[in-house]
C-alpha positions as CSV (number, residue, x, y, z in Angstrom):
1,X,103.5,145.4,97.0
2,X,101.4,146.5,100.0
3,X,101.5,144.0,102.8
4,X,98.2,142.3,104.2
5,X,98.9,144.4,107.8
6,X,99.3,147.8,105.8
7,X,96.0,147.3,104.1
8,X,94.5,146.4,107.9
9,X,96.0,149.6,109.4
10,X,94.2,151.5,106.3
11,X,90.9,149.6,107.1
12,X,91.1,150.4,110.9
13,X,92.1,153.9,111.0
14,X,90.2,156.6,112.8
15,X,87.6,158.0,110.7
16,X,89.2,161.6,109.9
17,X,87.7,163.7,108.1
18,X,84.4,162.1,108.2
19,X,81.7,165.0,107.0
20,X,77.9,165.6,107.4
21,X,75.6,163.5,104.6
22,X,72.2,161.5,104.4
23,X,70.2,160.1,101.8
24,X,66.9,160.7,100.5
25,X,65.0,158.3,98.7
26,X,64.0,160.0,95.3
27,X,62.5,156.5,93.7
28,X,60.8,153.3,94.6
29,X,59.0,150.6,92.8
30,X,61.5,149.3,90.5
31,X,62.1,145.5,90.1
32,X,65.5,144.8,90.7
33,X,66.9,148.3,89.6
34,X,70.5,147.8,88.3
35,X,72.6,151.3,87.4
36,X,71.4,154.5,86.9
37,X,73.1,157.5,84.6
38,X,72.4,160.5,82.9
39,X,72.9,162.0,79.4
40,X,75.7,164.5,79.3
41,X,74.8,168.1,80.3
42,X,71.6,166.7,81.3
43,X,70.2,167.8,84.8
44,X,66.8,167.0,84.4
45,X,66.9,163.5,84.0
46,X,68.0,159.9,85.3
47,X,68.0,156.7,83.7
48,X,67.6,153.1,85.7
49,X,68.6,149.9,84.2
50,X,66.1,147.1,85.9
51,X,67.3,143.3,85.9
52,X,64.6,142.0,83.4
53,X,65.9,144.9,80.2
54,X,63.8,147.8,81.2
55,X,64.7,151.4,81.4
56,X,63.1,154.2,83.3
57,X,63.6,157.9,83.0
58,X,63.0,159.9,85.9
59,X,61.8,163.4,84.7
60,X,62.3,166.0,87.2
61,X,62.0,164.2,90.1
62,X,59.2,161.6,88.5
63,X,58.9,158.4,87.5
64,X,57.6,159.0,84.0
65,X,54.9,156.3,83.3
66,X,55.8,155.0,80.1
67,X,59.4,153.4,80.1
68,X,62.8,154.8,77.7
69,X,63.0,151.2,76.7
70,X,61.7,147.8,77.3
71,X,64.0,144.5,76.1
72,X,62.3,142.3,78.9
73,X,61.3,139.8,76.0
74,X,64.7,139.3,75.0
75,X,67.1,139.9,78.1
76,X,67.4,137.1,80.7
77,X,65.1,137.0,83.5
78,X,68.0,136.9,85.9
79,X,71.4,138.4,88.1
80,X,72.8,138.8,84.9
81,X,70.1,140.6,82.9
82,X,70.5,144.4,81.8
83,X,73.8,145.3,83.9
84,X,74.5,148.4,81.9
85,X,74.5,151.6,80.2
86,X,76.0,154.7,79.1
87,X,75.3,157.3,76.6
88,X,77.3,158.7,73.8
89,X,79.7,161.7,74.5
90,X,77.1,163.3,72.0
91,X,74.2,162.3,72.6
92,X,72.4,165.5,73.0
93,X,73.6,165.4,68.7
94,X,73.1,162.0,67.7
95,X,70.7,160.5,70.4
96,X,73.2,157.5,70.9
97,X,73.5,154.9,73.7
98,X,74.7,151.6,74.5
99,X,73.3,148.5,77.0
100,X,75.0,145.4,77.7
101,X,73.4,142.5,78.7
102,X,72.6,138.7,78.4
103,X,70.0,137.3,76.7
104,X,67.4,134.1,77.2
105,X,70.2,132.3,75.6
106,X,72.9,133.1,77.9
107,X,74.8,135.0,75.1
108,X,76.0,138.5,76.1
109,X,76.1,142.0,73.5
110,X,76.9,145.2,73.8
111,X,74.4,147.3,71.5
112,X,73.7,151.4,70.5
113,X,70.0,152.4,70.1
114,X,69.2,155.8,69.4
115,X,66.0,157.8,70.0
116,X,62.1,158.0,68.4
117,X,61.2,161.5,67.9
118,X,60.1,161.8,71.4
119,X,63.9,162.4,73.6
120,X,62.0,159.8,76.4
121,X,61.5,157.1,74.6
122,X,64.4,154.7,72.2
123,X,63.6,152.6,69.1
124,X,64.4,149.5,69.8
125,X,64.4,149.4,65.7
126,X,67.8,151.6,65.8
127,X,69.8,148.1,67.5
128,X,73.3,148.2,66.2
129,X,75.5,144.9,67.8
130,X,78.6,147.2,68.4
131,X,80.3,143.6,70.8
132,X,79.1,140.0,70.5
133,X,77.0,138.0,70.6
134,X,79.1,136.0,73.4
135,X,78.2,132.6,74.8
136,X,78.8,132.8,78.2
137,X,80.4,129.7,79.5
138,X,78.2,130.8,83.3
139,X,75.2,132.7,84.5
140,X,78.0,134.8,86.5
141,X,81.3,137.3,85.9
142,X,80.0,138.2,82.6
143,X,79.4,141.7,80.9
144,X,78.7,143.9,83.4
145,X,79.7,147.8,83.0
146,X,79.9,150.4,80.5
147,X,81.7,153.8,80.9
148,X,82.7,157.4,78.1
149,X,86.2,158.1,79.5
150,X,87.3,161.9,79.1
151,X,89.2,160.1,75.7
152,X,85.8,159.5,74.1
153,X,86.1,156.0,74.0
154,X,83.4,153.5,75.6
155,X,85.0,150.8,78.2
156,X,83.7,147.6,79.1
157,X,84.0,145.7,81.8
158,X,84.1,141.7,81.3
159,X,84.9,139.0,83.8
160,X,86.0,135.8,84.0
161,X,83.2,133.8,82.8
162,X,82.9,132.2,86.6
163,X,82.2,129.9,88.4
164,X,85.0,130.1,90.8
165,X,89.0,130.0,90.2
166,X,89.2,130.9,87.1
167,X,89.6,127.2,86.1
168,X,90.6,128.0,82.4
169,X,92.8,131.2,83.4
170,X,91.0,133.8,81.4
171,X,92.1,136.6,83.4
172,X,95.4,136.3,82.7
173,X,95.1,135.1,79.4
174,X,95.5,137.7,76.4
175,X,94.0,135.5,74.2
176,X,90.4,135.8,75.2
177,X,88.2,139.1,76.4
178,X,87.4,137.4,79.7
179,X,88.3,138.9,82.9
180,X,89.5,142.1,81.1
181,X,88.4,145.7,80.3
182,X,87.7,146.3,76.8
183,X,88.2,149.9,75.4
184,X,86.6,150.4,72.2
185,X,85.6,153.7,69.5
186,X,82.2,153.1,68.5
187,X,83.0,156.3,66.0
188,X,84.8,153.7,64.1
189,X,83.9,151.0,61.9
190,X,83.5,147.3,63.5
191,X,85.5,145.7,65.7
192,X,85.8,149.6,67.0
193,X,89.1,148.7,68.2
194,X,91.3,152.0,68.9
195,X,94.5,151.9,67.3
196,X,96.4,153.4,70.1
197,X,95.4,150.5,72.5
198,X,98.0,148.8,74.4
199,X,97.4,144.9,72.4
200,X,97.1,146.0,69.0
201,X,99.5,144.0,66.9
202,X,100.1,141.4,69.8
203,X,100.4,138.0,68.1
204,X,97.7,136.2,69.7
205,X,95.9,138.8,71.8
206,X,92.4,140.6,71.4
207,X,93.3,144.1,70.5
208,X,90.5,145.2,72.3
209,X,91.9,144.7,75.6
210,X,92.9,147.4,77.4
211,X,93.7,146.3,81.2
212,X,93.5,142.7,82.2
213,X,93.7,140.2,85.4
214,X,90.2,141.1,86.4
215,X,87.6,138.7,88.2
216,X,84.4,140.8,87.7
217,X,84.7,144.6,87.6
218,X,81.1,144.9,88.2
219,X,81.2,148.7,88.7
220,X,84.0,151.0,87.6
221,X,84.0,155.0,87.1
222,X,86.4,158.1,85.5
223,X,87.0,160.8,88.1
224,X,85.3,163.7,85.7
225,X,87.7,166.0,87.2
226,X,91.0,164.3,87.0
227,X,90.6,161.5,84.3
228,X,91.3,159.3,86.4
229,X,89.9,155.4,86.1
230,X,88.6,153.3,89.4
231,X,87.8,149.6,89.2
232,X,86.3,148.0,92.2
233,X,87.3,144.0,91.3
234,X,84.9,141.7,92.9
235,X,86.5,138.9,95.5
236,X,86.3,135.3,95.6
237,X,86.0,134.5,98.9
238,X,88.9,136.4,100.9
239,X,89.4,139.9,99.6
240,X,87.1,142.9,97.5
241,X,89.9,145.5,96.0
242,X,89.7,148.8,94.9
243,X,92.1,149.5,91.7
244,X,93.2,152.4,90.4
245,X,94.7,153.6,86.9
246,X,96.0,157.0,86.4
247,X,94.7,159.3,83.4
248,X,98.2,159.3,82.0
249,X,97.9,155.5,81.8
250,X,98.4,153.9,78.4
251,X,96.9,150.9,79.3
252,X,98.2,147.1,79.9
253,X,97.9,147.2,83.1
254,X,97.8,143.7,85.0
255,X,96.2,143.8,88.3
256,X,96.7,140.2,89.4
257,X,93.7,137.8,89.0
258,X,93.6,134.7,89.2
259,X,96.8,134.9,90.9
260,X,96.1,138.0,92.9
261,X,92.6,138.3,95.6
262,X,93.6,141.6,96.7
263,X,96.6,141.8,98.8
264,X,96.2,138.0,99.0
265,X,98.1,135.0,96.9
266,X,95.5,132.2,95.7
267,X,98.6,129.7,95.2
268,X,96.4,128.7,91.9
269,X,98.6,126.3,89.6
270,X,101.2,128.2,87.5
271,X,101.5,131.1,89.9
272,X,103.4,133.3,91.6
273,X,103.3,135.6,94.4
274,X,105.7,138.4,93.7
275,X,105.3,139.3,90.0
276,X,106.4,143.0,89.8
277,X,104.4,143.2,86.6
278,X,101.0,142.8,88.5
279,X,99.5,146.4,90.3
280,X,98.6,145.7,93.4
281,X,94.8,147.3,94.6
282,X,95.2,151.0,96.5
283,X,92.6,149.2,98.7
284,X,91.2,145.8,99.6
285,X,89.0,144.8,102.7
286,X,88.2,141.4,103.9
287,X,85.2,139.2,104.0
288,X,84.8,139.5,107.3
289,X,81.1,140.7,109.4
290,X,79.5,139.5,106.2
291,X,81.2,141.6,103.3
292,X,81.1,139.5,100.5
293,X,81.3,141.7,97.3
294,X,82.5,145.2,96.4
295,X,80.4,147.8,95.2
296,X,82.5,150.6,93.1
297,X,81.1,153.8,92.8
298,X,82.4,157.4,92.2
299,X,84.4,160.3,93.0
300,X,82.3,163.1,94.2
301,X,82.4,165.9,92.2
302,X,79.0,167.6,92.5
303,X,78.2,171.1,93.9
304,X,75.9,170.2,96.8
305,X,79.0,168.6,99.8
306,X,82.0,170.9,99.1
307,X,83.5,168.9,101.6
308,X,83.3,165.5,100.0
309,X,84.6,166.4,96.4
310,X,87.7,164.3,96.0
311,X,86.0,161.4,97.7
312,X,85.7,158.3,96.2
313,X,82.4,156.1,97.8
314,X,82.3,152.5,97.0
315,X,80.3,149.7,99.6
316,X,79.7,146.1,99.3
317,X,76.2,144.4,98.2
318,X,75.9,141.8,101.5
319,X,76.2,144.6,104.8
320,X,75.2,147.2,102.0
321,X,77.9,149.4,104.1
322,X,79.1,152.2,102.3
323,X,83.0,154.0,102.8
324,X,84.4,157.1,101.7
325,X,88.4,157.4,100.7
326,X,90.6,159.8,99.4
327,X,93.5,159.1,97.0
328,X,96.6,161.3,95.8
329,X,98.4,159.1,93.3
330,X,100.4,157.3,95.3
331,X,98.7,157.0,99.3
332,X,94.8,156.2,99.8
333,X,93.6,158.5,102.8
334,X,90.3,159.4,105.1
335,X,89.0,156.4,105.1
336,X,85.6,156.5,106.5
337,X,82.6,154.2,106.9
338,X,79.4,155.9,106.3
339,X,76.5,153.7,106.3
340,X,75.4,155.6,109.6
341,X,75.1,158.4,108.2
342,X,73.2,157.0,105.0
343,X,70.4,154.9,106.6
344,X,67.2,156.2,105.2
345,X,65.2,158.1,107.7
346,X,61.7,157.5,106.8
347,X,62.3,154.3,104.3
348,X,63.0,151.0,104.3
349,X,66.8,149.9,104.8
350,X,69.7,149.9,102.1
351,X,69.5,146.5,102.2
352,X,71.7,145.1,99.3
353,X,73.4,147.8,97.6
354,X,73.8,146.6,93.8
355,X,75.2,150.1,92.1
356,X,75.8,153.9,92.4
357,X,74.7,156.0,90.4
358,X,76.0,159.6,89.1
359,X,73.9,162.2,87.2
360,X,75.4,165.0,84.8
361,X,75.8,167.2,88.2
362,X,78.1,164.8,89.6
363,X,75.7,164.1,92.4
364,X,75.8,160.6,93.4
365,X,73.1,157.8,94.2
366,X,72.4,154.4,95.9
367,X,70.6,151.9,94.4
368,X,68.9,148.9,96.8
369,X,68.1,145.6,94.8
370,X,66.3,144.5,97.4
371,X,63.6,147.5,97.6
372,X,63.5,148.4,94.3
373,X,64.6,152.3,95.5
374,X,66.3,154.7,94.5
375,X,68.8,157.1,96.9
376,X,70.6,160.5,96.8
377,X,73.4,161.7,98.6
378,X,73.0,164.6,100.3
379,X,74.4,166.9,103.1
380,X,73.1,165.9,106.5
381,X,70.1,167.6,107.5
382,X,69.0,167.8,104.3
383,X,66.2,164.9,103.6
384,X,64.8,167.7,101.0
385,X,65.0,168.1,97.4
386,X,63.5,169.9,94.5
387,X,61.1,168.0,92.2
388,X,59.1,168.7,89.2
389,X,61.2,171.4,88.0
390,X,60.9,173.1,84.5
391,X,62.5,176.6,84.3
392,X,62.4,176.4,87.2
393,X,58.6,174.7,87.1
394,X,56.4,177.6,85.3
395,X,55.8,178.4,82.5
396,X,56.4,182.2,82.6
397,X,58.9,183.9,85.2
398,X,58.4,181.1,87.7
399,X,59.2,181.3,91.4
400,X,61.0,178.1,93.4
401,X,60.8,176.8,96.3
402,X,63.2,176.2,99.4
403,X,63.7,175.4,102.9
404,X,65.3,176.9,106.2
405,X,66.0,175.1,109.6
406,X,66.2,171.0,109.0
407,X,64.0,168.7,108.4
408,X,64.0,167.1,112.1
409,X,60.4,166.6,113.8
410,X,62.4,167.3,117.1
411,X,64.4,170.2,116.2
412,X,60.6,171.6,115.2
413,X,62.7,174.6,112.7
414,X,61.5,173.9,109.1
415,X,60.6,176.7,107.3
416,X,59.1,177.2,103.5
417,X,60.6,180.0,101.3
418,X,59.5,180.9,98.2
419,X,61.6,183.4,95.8
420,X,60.9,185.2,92.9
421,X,56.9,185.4,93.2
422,X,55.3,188.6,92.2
423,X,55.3,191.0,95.3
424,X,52.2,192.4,96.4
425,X,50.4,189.5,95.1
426,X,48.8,187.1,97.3
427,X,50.4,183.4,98.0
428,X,50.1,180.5,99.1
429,X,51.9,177.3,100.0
430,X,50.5,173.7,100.1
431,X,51.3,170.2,100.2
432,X,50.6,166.6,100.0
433,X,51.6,162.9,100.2
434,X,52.3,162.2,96.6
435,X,53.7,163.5,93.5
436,X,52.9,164.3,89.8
437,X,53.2,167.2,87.0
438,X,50.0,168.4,84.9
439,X,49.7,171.7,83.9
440,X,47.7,174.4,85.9
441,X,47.5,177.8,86.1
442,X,50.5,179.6,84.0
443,X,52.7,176.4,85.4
444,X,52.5,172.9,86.3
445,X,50.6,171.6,89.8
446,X,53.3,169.3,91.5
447,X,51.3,167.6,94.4
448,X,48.4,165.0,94.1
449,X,46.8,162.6,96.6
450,X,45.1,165.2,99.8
451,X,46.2,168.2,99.5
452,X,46.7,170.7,103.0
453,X,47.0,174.6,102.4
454,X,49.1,176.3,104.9
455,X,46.2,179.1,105.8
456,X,46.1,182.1,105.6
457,X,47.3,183.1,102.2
458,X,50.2,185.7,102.7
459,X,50.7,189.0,100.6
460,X,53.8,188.0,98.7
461,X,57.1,190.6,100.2
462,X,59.0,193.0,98.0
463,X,61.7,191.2,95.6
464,X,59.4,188.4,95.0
465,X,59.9,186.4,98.6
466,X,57.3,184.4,101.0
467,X,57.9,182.3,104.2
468,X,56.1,180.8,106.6
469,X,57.2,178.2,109.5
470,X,55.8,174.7,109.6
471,X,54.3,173.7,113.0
472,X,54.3,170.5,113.3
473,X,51.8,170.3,116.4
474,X,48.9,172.3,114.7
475,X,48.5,170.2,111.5
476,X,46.4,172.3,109.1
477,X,43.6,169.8,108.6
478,X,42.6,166.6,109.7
479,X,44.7,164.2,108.3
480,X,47.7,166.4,107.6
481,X,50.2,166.1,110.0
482,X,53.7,165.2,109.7
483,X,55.1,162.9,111.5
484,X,58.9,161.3,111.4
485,X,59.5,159.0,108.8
486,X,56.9,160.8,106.7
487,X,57.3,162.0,102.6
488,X,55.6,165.1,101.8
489,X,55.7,167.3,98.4
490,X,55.2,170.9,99.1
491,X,54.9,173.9,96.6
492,X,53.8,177.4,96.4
493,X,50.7,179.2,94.7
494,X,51.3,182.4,93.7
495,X,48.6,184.9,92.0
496,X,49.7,186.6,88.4
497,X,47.8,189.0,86.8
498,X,50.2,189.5,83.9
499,X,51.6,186.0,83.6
500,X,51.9,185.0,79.9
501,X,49.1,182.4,80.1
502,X,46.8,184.4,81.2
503,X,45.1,182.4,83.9
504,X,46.4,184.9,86.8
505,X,48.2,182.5,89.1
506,X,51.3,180.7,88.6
507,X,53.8,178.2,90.8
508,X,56.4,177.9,91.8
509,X,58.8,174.1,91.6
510,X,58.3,171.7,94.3
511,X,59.9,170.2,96.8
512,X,59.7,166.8,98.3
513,X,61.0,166.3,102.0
514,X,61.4,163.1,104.1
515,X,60.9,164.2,107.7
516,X,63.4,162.3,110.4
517,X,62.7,162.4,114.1
């Protein structure tokens, strides 16, 4: 068992390893935003759970106006509303997915929906109840998170039923589904239990079970790369632990609650402090400079930070700090705190971190309760990202859009780029403060609200490039500067005499850039 002076010496080591990343706010306007996911093998889109049982897509970097599903007549109006959701392994087939929650009655399910004919919008006719219902004893540590692992099977995470202590011992009772992970085959008919799971044919225990001595693992994840399963167990008042469970696992594992806060022994009646049965965390932290309850996350495994792939990021909801840490198996390394390097430049603060997020990239996102917004991870100096994109955005060949030099006011280096554009032809680029996708021209027009055009058009160079530096002193119009802090969308006009439309121009994607000083 790791002792309480080990896990301090983790907790206060030097920062190696740290690397360059920010965050850009891609979303806003949400009420009470919850988790956010995407479909397998789908890069286009993101999906956000809100508190009150709606769900938003985000469609190429929009908002789409009309929402994938709305539940708020039936989910509770509350902190524990829609907490989760995941989609089936084959979705892209079957247009399956699951959402838990808790109703207006303080009962919890677990239920698939599928699709309408439209791949944006769910029937809310296609309910299946795949777990419950469940009276839920509190308004806290109830169902919370749903996970595909690389077996196929869907896991749930349950907790204790609250309030505090444990006072009827769920978690380490066998008996009950509370303060346990559930691993269940929805492929199979009802009670989807899986009959390699650890508890099947236990006398006396709920076959569903697959790890237990949990408190409330609010968020957990599968490393896509290795298999490999992280639980971030919420604290009581002491101690928020990171746990870990190997791909080879075959499940049972005990990780210590109500016994167990971390590295720390509650002394709650009946138990011990030295059970070698229980695994101890790979990492716990203290409540101390107002922590107060751990956020789990993800291992990076996108394209866009070589350097971070391996990392798992977790942070806690109260300081909504956010830390990096590596793990081999047996030794968690690198620890690194980096909420510096993720304050929003530009936005309002990451004030109380509720979830990350991962889309079908591996990329990784932020999600602040309190603003209703939604972040990305990505490299430092990078505040940019492309938006309204759709092969890439046109409808015939298509150019996209890019940047050189960063995105710093100061540093005064951003440059547009445009690729793929019809040489010869004439070009321009544009922007504006706001956002949207209708069709125009041979594409779609990506930029609403005022619009500035970076004069004069340019005749487009051969293999289909344009560039042209952004001066940040000369604005192009009244009203169209750019200041720090400042969101702009920005795209590129293109003429097209033989573009399959037939209109003569085209566009390229877009690209929307928060400017920092």
């Amino acid at each position: 068992m790791k002792t309480l002076s080990t896990c301090l010496l983790l907790l206060l080591a030097p920062h190696a390893g740290a690397q360059g990343i920010a965050s850009v706010r891609i979303a806003a306007g949400f009420d009470t935003p919850t988790f956010l996911c995407s479909p397998p093998g789908d890069s286009q889109r993101l999906f956000v759970t809100t508190e009150n049982g709606v769900v938003f897509v985000i469609e190429n970097g929009r908002v789409l106006g009309q929402p994938f599903l709305d539940l708020s007549g039936v989910v509770a109006q509350n902190t524990e509303g829609l907490l989760g959701m995941a989609f089936h392994p084959d979705h892209a087939t079957n247009g399956l997915f699951y959402l838990v929650y808790q109703d207006v009655a303080q009962v919890s399910h677990l239920v698939q929906y599928g699709l309408t004919g439209d791949a944006n919008v769910a029937d809310p006719a296609s309910a299946v109840v795949i777990l419950g219902p469940q009276p839920q004893p509190h308004l806290v540590h109830n169902w919370s998170c749903l996970q595909f692992g690389p077996d196929g099977m869907l896991y749930v995470g349950i907790g204790d039923g609250g309030p505090a202590n444990d006072p009827n011992g769920y978690g380490q009772d066998l008996s009950t589904t509370f303060g346990k992970l559930l691993r269940l085959d929805v492929d199979l008919p009802a009670p989807h239990v899986p009959p390699d799971n650890p508890f099947v044919g236990v006398p006396g225990a709920e076959e569903a079970i697959w790890a237990f001595g949990l408190r409330q693992p609010w968020r957990f994840s599968f490393d896509r790369a290795t298999g490999d399963l992280w639980i971030a167990d919420v604290g009581q008042a002491d101690r928020e632990e990171l746990n870990f469970q190997p791909a080879a696992s075959t499940g049972g594992e005990n990780y210590g609650w109500r016994c167990m806060e971390g590295t720390s022994c509650t002394g709650a009646s009946g138990c011990a402090c030295d059970d070698p049965s229980w695994v101890d965390p790979i990492h716990d932290y203290p409540h101390e400079g107002g922590n107060c309850c751990v956020i789990g996350g993800a291992v990076y495994r996108g394209a866009a930070m070589p350097a971070e792939r391996g990392k798992y990021f977790f942070g806690d909801f109260c300081t909504g700090r956010v830390w990096s840490v590596r793990y081999d198996g047996s030794s968690a390394s690198e620890l690194t705190e980096r909420t510096a390097e993720l304050a929003p430049c530009g936005a309002a603060g990451i004030d109380l971190l509720v979830s990350f997020g991962e889309d079908a990239d591996g990329e990784l996102y932020l999600l602040d309760k309190a603003g209703g917004e939604v972040f990305k991870i990505v490299p430092a100096g990078s505040t940019a990202w492309t938006t309204c994109t759709s092969a890439p955005n046109s409808a015939g060949p298509g150019a996209w859009i890019s940047h050189g030099g960063t995105t710093s006011i100061a540093a005064g280096d951003f440059e547009l780029r445009a690729d793929a554009a019809i040489a010869g032809q004439f070009g321009l680029f544009y922007y504006g403060p706001q956002q949207t996708r209708i069709p125009f021209g041979d594409g779609f027009r990506c930029v609403a609200g005022a619009v500035w055009r970076l004069n004069p058009p340019q005749v487009i160079e051969p293999g289909g490039h344009a560039a042209r530096a952004v001066d940040f002193d000369a604005p192009p119009a009244p009203g169209g500067s750019i200041d720090a802090g400042d969101t702009r969308f920005f795209q590129f006009w293109y003429r097209d005499p033989q573009g399959p439309g037939g209109t003569g121009f085209n566009l390229s994607d877009a690209l929307s850039v928060t400017f920092c000083p």
